[in-house]
C-alpha positions in Angstrom: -46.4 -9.8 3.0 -43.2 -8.7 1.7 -43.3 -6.8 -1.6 -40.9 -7.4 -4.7 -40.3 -4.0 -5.5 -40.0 -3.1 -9.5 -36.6 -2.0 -10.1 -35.5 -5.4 -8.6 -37.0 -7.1 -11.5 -35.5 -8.5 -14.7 -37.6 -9.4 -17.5 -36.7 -12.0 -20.5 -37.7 -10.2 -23.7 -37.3 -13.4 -26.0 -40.5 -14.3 -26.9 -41.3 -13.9 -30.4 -43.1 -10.6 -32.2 -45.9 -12.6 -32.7 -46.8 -12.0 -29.2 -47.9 -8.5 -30.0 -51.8 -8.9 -30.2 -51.9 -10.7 -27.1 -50.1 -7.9 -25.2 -51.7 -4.9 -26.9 -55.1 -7.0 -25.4 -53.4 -6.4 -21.9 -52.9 -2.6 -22.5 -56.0 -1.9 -23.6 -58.0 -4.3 -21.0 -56.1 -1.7 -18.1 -58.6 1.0 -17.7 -61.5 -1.6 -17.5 -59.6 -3.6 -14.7 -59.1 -0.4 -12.5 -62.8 0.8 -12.8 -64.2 -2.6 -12.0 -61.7 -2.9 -8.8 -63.0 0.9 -7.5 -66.4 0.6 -8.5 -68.5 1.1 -5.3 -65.3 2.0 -3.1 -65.6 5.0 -0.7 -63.1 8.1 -2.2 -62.1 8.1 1.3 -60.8 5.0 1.3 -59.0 5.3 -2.2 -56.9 7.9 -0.8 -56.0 6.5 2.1 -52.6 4.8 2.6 -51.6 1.8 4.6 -48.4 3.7 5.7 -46.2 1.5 3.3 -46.3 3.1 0.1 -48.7 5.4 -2.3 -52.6 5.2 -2.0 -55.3 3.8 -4.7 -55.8 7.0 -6.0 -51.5 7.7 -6.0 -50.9 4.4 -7.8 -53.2 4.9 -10.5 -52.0 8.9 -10.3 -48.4 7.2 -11.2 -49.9 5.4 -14.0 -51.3 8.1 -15.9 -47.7 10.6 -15.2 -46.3 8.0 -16.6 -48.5 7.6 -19.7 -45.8 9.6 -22.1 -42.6 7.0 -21.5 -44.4 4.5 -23.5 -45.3 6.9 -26.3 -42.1 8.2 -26.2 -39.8 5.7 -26.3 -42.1 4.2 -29.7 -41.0 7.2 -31.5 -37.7 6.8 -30.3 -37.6 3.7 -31.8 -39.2 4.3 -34.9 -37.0 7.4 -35.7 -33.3 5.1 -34.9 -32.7 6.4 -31.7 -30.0 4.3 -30.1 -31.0 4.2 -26.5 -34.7 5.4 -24.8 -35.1 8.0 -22.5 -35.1 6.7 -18.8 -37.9 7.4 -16.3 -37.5 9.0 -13.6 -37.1 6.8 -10.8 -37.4 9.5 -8.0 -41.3 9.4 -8.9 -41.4 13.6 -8.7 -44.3 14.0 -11.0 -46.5 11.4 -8.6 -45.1 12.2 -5.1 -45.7 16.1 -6.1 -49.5 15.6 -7.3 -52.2 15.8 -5.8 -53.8 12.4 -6.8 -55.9 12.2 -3.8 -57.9 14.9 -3.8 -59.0 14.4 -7.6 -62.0 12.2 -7.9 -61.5 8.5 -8.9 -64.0 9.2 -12.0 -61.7 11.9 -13.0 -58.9 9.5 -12.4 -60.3 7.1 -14.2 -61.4 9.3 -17.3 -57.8 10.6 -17.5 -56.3 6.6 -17.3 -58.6 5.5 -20.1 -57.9 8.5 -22.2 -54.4 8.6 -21.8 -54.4 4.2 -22.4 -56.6 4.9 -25.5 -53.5 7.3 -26.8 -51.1 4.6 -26.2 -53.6 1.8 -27.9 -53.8 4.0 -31.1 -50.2 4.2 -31.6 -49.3 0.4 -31.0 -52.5 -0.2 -33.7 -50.6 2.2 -36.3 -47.4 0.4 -35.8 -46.7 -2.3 -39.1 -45.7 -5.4 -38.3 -42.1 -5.0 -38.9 -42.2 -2.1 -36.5 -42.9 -4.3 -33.3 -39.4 -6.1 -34.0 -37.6 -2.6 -33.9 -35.5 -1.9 -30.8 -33.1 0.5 -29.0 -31.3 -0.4 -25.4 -33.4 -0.1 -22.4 -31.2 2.7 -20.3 -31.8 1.0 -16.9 -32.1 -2.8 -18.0 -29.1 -2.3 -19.9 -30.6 -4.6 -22.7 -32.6 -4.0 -26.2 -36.2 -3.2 -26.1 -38.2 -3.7 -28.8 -41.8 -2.1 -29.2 -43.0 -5.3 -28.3 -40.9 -5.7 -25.4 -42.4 -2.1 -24.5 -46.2 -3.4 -24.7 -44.9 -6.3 -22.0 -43.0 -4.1 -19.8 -45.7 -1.2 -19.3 -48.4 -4.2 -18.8 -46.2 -5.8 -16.3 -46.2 -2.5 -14.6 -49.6 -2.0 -14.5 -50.3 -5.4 -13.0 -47.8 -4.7 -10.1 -49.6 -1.0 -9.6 -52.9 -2.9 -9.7 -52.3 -5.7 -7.7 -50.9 -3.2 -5.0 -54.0 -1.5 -5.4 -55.8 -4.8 -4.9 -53.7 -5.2 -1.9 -55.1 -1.5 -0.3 -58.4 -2.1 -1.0 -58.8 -5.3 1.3 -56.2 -4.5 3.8 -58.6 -0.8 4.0 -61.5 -2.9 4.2 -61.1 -4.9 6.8 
């Protein structure tokens, strides 16, 4: 099965601010999702790769290095910065670790307490705050906070879903 990779995605970012509860449900409902999926599944396995592309253990490795954009780019918006800081699309941080030889418990300890970070700050936000935005550097189109609760659970589905995807093609 072919794979639509993430930077060949587009996202429409009209829905209304409204929306926020829902999504911050998605956020914080992350952790849980990744412990029930490993629960019971042989380390080995979780850090073994199909040949196509990062393990278990990588994938939710790339999650967590990627747990300060979100928490970033909030106080960039809150403090009137004009355009958020852009990830790093090479994936250094991830394709440097060591993900696989750290334990999924660990993995999963650091997921949930990094998430829980994230969760805190969207639940100190006011409700004018979700509306605020500043341009997206590689969308090329305004992000609000809301927008950023949306995009970084949209990620974590595709991560999760290619975790998915391991697990059973491993399996078999």
């Amino acid at each position: 099965m072919a794979r639509w990779r993430w930077t060949d995605r587009s996202f429409d970012l009209s829905f209304p601010i409204e929306k926020w509860p829902d999504l911050l449900e998605r956020v914080r409902g992350t952790p849980a999702r990744v412990a029930s999926m490993v629960h019971g599944i042989d380390e080995g396995l979780l850090a073994r790769s199909d040949g196509k592309g990062w393990t278990v253990k990588q994938n939710l490795g790339h999650l967590i290095d990627l747990g300060y954009l979100p928490l970033q780019r909030i106080e960039q918006i809150l403090a009137g910065e004009a355009e958020l800081i852009g990830a790093d699309m090479t994936n250094a941080k991830t394709n440097q670790a060591n993900h696989n030889v750290v334990s999924i418990d660990e993995l999963l300890a650091a997921f949930s307490s990094e998430r829980q970070n994230l969760v805190s700050k969207f639940e100190s936000l006011s409700d004018e705050d979700w509306g605020k935005s500043a341009l997206h550097p590689r969308l090329r189109q305004p992000m609000r906070i809301v927008d950023i609760a949306y995009f970084d659970s949209e990620h974590d589905d595709y991560h999760l879903a290619r975790m998915r995807q391991l697990i059973k093609s491993l399996s078999q």
